[in-house]
C-alpha positions, 0 to 999 in steps of 0.5 A, spaced: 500 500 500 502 507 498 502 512 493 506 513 488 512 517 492 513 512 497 514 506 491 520 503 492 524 496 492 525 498 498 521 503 502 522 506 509 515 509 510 514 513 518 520 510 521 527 511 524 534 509 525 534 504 520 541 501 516 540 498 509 546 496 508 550 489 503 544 489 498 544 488 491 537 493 489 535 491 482 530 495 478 530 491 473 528 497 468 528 505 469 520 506 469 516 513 469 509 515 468 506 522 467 500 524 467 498 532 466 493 536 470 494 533 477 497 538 481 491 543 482 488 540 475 493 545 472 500 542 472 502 535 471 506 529 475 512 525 472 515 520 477 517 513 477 520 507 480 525 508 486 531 502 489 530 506 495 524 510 498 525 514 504 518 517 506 517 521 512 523 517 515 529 520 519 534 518 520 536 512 515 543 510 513 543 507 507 551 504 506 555 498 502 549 497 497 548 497 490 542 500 486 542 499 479 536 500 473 531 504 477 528 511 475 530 513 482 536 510 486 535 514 492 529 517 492 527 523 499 521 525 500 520 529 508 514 533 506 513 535 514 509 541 514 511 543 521 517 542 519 524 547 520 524 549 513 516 549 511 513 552 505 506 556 507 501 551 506 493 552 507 493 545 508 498 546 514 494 545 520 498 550 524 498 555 520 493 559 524 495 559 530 501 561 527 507 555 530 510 554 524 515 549 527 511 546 531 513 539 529 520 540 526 526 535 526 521 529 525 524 528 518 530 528 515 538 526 518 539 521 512 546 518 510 548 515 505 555 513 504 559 507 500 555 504 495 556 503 488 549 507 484 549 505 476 544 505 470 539 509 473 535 515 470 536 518 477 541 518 482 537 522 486 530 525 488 529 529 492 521 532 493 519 536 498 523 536 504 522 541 509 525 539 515 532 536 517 537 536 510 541 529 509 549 526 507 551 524 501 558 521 501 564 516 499 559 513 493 560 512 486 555 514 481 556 513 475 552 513 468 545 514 469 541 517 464 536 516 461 536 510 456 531 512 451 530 519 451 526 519 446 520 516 450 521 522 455 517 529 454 521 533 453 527 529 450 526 527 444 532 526 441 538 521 442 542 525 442 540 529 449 542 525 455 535 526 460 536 525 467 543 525 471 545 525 479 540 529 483 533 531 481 529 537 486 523 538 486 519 543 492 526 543 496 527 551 497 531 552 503 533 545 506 540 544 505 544 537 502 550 536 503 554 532 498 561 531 498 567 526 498 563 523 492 566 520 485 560 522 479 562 520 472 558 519 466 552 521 468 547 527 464 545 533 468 548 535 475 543 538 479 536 538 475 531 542 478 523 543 477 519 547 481 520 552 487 528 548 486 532 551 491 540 553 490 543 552 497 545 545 497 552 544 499 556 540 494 564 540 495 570 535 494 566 531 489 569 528 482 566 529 476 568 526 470 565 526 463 559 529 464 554 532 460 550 538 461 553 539 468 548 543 473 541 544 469 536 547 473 529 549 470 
């Protein structure tokens, strides 16, 4: 059971200290889906399968493991609404009586370190965290793309290289710290969508043959 942010071989769903750590996480395939007019009957939704869901969960290392032929290896979503770094929300039940960090440091605090992450579309996702921000280091990730762009909206041309390490969406002001890394092969850095943010900390990382490095949108 779940929707489709939390789908993953692998999903950690309201929970806390956790190590995943010594699996081989195959997806098989890198699977996406868009639907148009889904949020507010205006804009549309594209998402797809993740080796790792960390859904409202704090505190999760994830270490020594392989994640290969997924949409999203590594997939975040920390949507706490009374969390440190919240967007204003009407849905947000504490808005009226204005304690905005009512619930902060619920969710978040990740590491994720040592594993080898290849021929994904995505390395990364990060949707909607609003809380605690999270450690990537010591990981090799290389080559991942998406293998048929042609199928992909807005990429319609083998030539362009869809995908990459770090796909952000509605992440405005939490800060990823991204270091120690070695990134080769892979399309697009950082790709942003919606309310992306500029403040994620990446530093001592590795790049080698890239392609359209640093794409926000």
């Amino acid at each position: 059971s779940g929707n489709f942010q939390s789908n993953g071989a692998v999903r950690i769903i309201n929970s806390r200290n956790i190590i995943i750590e010594g699996f081989d996480i195959d997806g098989v395939a890198p699977w996406f889906f868009m639907h148009p007019n889904v949020w507010n009957n205006q804009w549309p939704v594209l998402h797809g399968n993740a080796g790792i869901a960390l859904y409202l969960s704090r505190d999760v290392n994830v270490r020594n493991n392989r994640i290969f032929n997924c949409w999203f290896a590594i997939f975040f979503l920390g949507r706490n609404q009374g969390g440190m770094y919240a967007n204003p929300n009407p849905a947000d039940i504490d808005v009226d009586i204005n304690i905005p960090l009512a619930n902060h440091g619920q969710v978040g605090r990740h590491i994720i370190e040592k594993n080898m992450i290849f021929n994904n579309s995505y390395a990364f996702g990060f949707e909607s965290e609003w809380d605690l921000g999270s450690t990537i280091r010591y990981n090799i990730v290389t080559d991942n793309f998406t293998r048929n762009p042609g199928t992909v909206p807005d990429a319609d041309s083998e030539t362009f290289r869809f995908g990459g390490i770090i796909r952000i969406k509605d992440v405005v002001l939490t800060q990823q710290r991204i270091y120690n890394n070695t990134f080769n092969n892979n399309a697009g850095t950082i790709i942003g969508f919606w309310k992306a943010g500029r403040q994620f900390l990446l530093f001592n990382n590795l790049f080698t043959n890239g392609h359209a490095q640093g794409v926000l949108s």
